[in-house]
N, C-alpha and C positions, 0 to 999 in steps of 0.2 A: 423799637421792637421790645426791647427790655421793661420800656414802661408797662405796654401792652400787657405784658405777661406776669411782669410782677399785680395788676390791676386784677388781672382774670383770677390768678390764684389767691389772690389776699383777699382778693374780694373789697379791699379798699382804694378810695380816692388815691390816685400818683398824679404829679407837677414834673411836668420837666423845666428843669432850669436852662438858660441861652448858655452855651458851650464857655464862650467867652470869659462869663463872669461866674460859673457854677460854683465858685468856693469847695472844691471837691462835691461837688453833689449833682451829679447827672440827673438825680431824680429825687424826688420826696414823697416820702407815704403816711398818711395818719395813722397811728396806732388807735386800735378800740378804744374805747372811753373806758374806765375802770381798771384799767394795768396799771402797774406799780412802774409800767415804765416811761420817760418822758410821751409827750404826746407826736413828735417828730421824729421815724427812721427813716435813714439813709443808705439811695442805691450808689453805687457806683461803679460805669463800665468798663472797662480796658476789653479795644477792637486791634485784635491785627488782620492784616489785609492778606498773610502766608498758612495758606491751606495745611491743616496738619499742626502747628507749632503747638505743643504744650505749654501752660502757662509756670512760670516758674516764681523762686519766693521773691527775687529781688523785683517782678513787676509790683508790688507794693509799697515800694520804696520810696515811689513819683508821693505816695498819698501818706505818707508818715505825719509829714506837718498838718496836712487836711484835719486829718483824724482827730490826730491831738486838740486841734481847734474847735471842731464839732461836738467831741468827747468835752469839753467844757463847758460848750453851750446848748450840752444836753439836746443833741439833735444826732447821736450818733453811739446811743446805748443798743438801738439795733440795727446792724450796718451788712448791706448785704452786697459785694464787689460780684458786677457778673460779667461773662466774659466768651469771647466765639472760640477761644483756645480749649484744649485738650485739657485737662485738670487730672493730675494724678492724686488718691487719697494721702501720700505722705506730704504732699506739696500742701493741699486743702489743708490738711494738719496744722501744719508750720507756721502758717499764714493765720488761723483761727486765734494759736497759740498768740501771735503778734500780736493782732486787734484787741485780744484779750487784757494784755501788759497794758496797751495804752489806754484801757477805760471801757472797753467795747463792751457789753454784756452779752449780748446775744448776735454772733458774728456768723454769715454766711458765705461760704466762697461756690457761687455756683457758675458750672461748666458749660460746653458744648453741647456733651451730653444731657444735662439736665433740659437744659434749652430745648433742645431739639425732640427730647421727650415730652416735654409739654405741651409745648406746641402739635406734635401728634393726638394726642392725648385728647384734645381739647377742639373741638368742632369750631367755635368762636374763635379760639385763637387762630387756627387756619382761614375763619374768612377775614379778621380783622390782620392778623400781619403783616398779609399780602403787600394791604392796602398803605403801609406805613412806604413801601416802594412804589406804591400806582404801578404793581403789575399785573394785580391779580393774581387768583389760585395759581401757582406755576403750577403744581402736583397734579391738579387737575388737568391742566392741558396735556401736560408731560402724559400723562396715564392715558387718557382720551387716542392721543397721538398712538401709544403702544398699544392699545389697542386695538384702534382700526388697524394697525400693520400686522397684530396676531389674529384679529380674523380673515383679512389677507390672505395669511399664509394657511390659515387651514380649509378658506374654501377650496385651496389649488388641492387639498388633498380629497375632497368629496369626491370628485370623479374614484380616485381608489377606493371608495366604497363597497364596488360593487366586484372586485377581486379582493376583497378583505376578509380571513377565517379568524375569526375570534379563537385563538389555540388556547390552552391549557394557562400560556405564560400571560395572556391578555387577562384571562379570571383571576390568575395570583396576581398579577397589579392590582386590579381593581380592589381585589380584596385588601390586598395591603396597604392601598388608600383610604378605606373607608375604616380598617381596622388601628393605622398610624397615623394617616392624616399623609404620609409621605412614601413613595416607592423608587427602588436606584432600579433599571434597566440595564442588566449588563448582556454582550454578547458580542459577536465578532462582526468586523465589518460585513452588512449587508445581510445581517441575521433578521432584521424587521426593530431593530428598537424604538428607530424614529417612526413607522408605520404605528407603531402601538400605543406611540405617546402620543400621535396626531388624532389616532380615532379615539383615543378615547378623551381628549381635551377638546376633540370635535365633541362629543355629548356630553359634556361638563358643557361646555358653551350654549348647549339649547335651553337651558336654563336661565329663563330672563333674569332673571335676582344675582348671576353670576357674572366675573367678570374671567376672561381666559387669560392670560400675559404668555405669549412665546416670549422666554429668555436667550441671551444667548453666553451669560456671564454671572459668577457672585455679585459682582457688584451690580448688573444690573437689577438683580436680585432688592441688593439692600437701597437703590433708590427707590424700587414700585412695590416697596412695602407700605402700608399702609393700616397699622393694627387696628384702625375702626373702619377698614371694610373687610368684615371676613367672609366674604362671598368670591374672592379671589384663586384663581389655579394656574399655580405657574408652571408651563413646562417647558425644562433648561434641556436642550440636545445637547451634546457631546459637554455636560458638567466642565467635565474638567480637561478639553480640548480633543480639537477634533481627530486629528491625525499624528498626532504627539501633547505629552503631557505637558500643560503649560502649567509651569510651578507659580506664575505670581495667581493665577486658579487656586493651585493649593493654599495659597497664606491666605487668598481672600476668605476662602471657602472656611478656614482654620475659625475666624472670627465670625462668618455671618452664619454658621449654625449655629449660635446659641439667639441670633435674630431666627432664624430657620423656625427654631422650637416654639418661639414664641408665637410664629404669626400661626402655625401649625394649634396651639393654643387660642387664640384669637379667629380659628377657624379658617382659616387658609389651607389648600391641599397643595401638595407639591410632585410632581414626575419629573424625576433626572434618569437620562440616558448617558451612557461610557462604553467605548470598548474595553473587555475584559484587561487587557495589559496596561490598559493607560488608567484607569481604579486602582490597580493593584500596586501600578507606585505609587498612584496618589495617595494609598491605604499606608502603606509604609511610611509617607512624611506626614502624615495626617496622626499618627498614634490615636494616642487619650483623644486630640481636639477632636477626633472621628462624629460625626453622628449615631450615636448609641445604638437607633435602627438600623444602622449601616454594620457597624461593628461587628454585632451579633447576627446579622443575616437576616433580621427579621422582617426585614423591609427590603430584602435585595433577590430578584426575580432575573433567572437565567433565560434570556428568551431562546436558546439554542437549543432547549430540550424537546424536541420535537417528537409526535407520534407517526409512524405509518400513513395511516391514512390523512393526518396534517398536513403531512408535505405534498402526499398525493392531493389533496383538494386546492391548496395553495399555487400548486404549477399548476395543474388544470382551468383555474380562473385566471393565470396569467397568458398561458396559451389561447385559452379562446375567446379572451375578451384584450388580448391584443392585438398588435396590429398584423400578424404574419397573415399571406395569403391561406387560403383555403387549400393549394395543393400541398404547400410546407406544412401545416398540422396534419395533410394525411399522411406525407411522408414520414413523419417522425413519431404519429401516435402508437408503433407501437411501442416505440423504444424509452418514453414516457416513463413507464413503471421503473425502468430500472437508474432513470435520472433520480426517481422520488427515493429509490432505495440509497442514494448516496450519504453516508452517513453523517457526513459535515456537509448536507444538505441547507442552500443558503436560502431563503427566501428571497433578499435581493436579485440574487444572480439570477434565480424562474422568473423574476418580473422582464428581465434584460433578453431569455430566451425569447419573451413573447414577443422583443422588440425587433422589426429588422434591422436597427440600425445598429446592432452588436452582434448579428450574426452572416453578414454579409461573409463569402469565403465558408462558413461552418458547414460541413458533410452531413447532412442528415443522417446519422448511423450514429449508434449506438454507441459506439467507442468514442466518437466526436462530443457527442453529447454529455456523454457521462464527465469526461474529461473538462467542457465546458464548465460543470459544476463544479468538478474537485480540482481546478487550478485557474481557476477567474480573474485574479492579478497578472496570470499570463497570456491569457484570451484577451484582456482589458487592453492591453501593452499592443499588442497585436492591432486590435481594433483604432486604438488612438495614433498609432504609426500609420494604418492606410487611410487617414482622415485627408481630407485636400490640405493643402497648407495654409491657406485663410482660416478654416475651421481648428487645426492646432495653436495658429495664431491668439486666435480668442480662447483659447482653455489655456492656454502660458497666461493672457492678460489678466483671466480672472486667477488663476495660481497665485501671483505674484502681491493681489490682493488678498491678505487672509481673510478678512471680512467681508471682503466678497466686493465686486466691482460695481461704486453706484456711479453715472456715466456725470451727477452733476455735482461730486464729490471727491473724485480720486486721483490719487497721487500721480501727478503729471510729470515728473522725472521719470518713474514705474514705466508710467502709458509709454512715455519716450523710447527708453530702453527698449521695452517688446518691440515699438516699432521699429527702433534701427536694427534687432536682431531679429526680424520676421519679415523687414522689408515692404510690408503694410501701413497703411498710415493708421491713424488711431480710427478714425470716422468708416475706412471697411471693414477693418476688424469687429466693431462691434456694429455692424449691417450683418454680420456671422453670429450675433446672438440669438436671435429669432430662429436662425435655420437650427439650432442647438438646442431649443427651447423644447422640456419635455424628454430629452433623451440623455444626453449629456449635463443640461444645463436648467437653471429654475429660478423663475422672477420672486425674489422675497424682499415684498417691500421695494424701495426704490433702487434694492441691489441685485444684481447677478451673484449667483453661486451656484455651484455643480451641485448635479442632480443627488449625488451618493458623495462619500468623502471618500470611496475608491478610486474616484476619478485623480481627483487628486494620489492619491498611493499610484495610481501608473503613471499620472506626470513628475511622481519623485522619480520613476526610477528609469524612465526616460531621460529626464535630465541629470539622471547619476551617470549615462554613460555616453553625456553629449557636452563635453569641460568647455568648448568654444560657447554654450549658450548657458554654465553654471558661469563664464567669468563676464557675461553681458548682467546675467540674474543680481551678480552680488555686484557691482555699479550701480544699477535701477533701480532693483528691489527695495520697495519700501523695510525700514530698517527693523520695524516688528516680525517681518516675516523671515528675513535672517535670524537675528534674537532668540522668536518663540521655535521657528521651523528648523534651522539648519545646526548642522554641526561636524567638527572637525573632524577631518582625517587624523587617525593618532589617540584623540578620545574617546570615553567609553563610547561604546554603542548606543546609541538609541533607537532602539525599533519605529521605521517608518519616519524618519529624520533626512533630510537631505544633505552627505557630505560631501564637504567641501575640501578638494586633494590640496592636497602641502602644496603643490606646483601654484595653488592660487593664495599663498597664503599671504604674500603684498595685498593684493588687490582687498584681501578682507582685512588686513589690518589696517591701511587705507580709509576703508567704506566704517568701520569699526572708531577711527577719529572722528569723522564727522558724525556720530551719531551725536543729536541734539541735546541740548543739555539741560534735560527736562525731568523733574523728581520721579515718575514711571517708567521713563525709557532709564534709567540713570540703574533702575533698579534692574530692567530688566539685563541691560549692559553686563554690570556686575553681576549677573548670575550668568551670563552668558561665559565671562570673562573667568571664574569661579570653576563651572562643570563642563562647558561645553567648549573652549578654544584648547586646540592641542599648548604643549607648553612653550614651543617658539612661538605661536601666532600671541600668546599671553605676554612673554618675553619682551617680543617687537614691539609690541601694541603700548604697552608699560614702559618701553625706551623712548620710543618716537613721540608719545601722548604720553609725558610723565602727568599732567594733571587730572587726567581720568580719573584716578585714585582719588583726589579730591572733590571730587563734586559731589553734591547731598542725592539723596534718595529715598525716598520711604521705609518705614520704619517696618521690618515685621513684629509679629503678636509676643515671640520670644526672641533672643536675641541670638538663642544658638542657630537660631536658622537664619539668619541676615547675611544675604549675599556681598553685603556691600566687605562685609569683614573675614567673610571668606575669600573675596578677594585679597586682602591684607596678609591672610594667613598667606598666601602663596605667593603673592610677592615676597613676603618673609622669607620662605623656605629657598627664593633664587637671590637673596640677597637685594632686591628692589624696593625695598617699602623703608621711604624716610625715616627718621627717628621722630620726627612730630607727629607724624599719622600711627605711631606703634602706641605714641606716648597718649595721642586720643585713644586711640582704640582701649588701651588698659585704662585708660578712665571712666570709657563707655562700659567697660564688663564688671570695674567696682563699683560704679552707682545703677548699672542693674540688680547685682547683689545684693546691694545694701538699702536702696530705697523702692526696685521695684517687686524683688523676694527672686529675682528670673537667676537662677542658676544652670540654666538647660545648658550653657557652656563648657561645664563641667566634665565631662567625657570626651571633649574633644580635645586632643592635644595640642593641635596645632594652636588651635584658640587661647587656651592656657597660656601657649609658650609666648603668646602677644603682649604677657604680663612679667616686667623683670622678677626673678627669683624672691625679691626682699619683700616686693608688693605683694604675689603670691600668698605667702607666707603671712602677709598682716590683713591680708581679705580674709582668710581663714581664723584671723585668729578674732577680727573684727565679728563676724558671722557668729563666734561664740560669744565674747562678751558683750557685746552693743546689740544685736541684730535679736538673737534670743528672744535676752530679757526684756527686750519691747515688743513682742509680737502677742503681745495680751492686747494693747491697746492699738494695735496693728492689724489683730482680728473685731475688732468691737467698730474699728474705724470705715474697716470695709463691710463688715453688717451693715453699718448704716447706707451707707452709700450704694449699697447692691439695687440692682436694675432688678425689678423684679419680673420684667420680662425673660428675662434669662433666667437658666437653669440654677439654683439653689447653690448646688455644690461646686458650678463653672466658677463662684467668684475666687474659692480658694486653691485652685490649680497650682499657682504658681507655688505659695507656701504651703502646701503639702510635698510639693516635689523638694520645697529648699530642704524640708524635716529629711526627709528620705534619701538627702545627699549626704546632709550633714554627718548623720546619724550613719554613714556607710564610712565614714572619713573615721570616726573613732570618736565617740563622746565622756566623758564621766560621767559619773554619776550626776552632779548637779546639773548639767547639761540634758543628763537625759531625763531629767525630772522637767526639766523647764519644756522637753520634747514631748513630751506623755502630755503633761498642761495644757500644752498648746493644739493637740490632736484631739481631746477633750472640749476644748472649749471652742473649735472648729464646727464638733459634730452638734455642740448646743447651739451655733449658732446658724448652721444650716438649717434644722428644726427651726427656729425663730423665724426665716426668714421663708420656709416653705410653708410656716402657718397665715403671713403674711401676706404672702402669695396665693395663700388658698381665700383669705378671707378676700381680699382685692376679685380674683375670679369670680366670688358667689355674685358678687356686685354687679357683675356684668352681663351682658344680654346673653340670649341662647347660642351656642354652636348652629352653623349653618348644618344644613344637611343635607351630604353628599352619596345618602342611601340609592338616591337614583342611576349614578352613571355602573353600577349593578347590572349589566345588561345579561346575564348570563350564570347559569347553576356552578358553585364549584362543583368539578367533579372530577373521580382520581382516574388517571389514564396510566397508563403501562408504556413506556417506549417500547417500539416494535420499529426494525429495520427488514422485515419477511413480507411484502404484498400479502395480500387476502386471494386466496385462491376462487374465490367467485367471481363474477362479471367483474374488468377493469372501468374505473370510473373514466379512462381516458377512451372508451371506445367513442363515444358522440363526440368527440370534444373539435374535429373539422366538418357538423354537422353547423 
């Protein structure tokens, strides 16, 4: 693969040498004819097989003698070591520095990242790659596959075409698509967000030249990116979780909007939908990494702001192009108007009037109806209690699956569970999915999942006040959906979370050991472990599984938000956290400071206190004398290396925040002079690199154009909760 790519970009002949006998030299490249330098550079690879690892100085260690050798025999003045690790710029540094000492002249340490940029990058290198594995395009297939399963799911939405009101909130997306490239959807459960993103990703898709991707995650995000197709439109429902905020969302999210920006740049349009609450923490842990459209609102569309006659046309296409008999829409059309006048007026919930299968028991009067609309979590609750018990059966089994239940995929301990607490075998229970189909429940793809994520909010709170079937849920339940979903009695609150009473807290600390011990669940563990286990269940958990604390986990973007070490802090503070894991941990927050600029730890005490007094005290005084004075060659180093699909000013985040810590801690004056320096030669080097970037763009082919999914004038409307005192539009409506 390496050869491949070194061939593409040099443009010249590569040899690879048999592994065996390579004399450090994986690979060999002709230099041009007329350089001043030997006619022979040298590649060379280091693979490891551990997803994630950073390359560090001492992998260069194995090729010391190589070098030197080659560095003699003049096949190694230009030596380029490439590699499927992580590569940090002070690491690249260190290592260039090294090659340098022993002869090198022209020394290249290139990464994952680079790699995997290029190969995007490059049309040839994506057919030829492949082939170095005899798999073929994967990305192709991968994308093809997501495909057909997102237009799947948006033919299931065509039939709602024909109860669809393009409101006010539908024009400001579109608009804010075509005017950002990107729109957030916020609003409350069952307000229409996923309706809005469906219809209008439906006519982004009649556009042959276009490709649709239903997401359902960042990361799935940063796989089905693709910067040379920008004919692409993703739309991500519930961003950043459905029915609670899933934080390892926020960290992914933190880093794949500056991918976000780019592909938005490369002509990709994007629609993310969230409920109101679950944004607005994610907005708080998101800070600065925010999406600037997002930040500032200018791409953030309230679908809740409804007009009068909105709501009134909205129920009326649910009513009468639902399934209720003819005599039930006469009974109730006249009491209509005053469901529309309800002010936290839901669109969901008018789709569910139209249904009988949520109003069975409902009075047709006006007090019933209205009530209907302004307390729908309690109607819900109602309706999902008088279901037969077969049909509860299969809404617990899909529950229990967050992702929703694919019948030739899922967790079969789960399936188990529901069965021995529903007393159904797996094989009737889901003979109960079809009867569900449309009402409760929706084929996406080869999974089951509920119709609305309300449904789910009434099996939280069904199972909040049924402990015999929360203490079968936390045995079965697959361990993400505890994790992302539930949380302790004792613990903050989290709106719309399932907790779990102290009387069960064996059983989850228990279920809590056996989670696998796998680098994402490891992560999610420790955050669980961190904010969400009351402090005995952390306690127990930490006594009986003293080695949890040890196991690895993914890295987040900063290190002040790393769950793995806020779990540390709190073992700390109960006296449970070894002295070798304190003694990493304060190793991990001085070679943050010092080699990766991340002082985001800084504010936190507890984190601090992970560091003995004396260390403390010499990180600080390090950051002045050593850290400073090299942050000239610190900024010049990451200029160069800047991705220039990403945002300009995102590469200096980190040292701009260390200046702004520093500088609050108390500087001198020669400190604050090397501070001023360094804030300067920032802002030159953002220009340099956004000139860079500008010239790179002219280079490239046109913006797609997304003028079409426009379906509609803006125009300005008035909220109005008073009916129109002329003819009701609901008079025909059992006609």
């Amino acid at each position: 693969m390496c050869s491949q790519v070194c061939e593409v970009v040099l443009g010249r002949p590569v040899e690879i040498y048999r592994e065996a006998k390579d004399g450090g030299q994986d690979a060999v490249f002709i230099v041009p004819s007329g350089s001043d330098m030997p006619p022979i550079g040298t590649i060379q690879c280091k693979h490891s097989s551990e997803a994630g690892k950073a390359l560090k100085i001492g992998d260069l260690s194995g090729e010391i003698q190589n070098v030197e050798e080659l560095v003699k025999a003049g096949q190694a003045y230009t030596y380029a070591f490439m590699t499927n690790m992580s590569v940090d710029a002070p690491v690249a540094a260190a290592m260039r520095a090294r090659l340098r000492a022993l002869g090198v002249r022209k020394p290249h340490i290139l990464g994952r990242q680079y790699i995997v940029r290029v190969i995007r990058s490059s049309a040839r290198l994506r057919a030829l790659v492949p082939q170095v594995y005899g798999l073929g395009d994967l990305t192709s297939i991968v994308d093809e596959r997501l495909s057909e399963q997102s237009r799947a799911l948006l033919d299931s939405w065509v039939p709602k075409l024909r109860t669809y009101v393009p409101t006010k909130a539908h024009r400001d997306a579109v608009n804010a698509i075509s005017e950002h490239g990107v729109v957030l959807l916020l609003g409350n459960p069952a307000s229409g967000k996923s309706a809005i993103g469906a219809i209008v990703s439906t006519i982004a898709s009649e556009n042959q030249d276009n490709t649709v991707l239903a997401l359902t995650s960042p990361r799935d995000f940063e796989a089905g990116w693709n910067p040379n197709d920008p004919g692409r439109f993703f739309w991500i429902d519930d961003a950043f979780g459905s029915n609670v905020l899933r934080e390892d969302y926020v960290q992914d999210w933190a880093s794949a909007f500056s991918k976000l920006r780019a592909a938005i740049n490369h002509g990709n349009r994007f629609l993310l939908t969230s409920r109101k609450h679950i944004y607005e923490a994610a907005r708080l842990r998101l800070g600065q990494r925010n999406l600037t459209q997002f930040a500032d609102r200018s791409a953030v569309v309230d679908v809740g702001d409804l007009t009068f006659e909105e709501k009134a046309q909205i129920l009326y296409n649910h009513i009468n192009f639902g399934g209720q008999s003819q005599s039930w829409r006469s009974s109730v059309k006249l009491h209509l108007a005053a469901v529309a006048a309800v002010e936290n007026f839901l669109p969901g919930i008018a789709e569910r009037l139209g249904d009988p299968n949520f109003t069975k028991g409902l009075v047709p009067r006006e007090k019933s109806l209205v009530r209907f609309m302004k307390e729908p979590t309690e109607h819900l609750i109602d309706t999902v209690n008088a279901l037969d018990d077969r049909l509860q059966a299969a809404l617990i089994l899909v529950y229990v699956h967050q992702a929703g239940f694919d019948p030739g995929t899922h967790d079969s301990l789960a399936a188990q569970a529901v069965a021995e607490l529903t007393g159904y075998s797996i094989t009737k229970i889901q003979d109960c999915f079809a009867e569900l189909r449309g009402s409760f429940l929706k084929l996406s793809g080869p999974r089951w999942t509920f119709a609305h994520p309300t449904i789910s909010d009434a099996l939280t709170e069904i199972l909040r006040q049924k402990p015999h079937m929360m203490a079968a849920l936390i045995r079965g339940a697959p361990i993400d959906t505890i994790l992302n979903s539930f949380t302790c009695e004792g613990s903050p609150l989290i709106r719309d979370a399932l907790v779990i009473q102290s009387v069960l807290d064996d059983a989850l600390v228990a279920r809590l050991g056996r989670t696998p011990d796998e680098v994402h669940r490891n992560w999610l563990l420790f955050h669980f472990l961190s904010y969400r286990a009351s402090e005995v269940v952390f306690a127990k958990a930490i006594k009986q599984f003293p080695d949890l604390l040890r196991r690895a986990c993914w890295r987040t973007e900063l290190i002040g938000n790393d769950p793995q070490l806020a779990a540390y802090c709190r073992a700390s503070r109960l006296h449970l956290l070894p002295t070798d894991l304190r003694l990493e941990a304060a190793d991990r927050l001085e070679t943050a400071a010092h080699l990766s600029l991340d002082v985001s730890f800084f504010e936190q005490e507890d984190m601090l206190g992970l560091l003995p007094p004396l260390r403390l005290v010499g990180m600080g005084m390090a950051l002045r004398t050593r850290v400073l004075p090299s942050l000239d060659k610190r900024i010049d180093e990451i200029s160069a290396a800047a991705d220039l699909d990403d945002e300009p000013d995102s590469h200096f985040k980190k040292l701009l925040d260390l200046l702004e810590r520093v500088e609050a801690i108390g500087v001198d004056a020669d400190a604050a002079t090397l501070i001023d320096d360094a804030r300067d030669q920032v802002k030159r080097s953002v220009d340099e690199i956004e000139e860079r970037k500008r010239e790179r763009d002219e280079e490239a082919d046109g913006d797609t154009d997304w003028t079409y999914i426009v379906t509609q004038k803006k125009e300005d409307s008035t909220v109005s909760s008073i009916p129109p005192a002329t003819r009701s539009i609901f008079d025909d409506v059992d006609i």
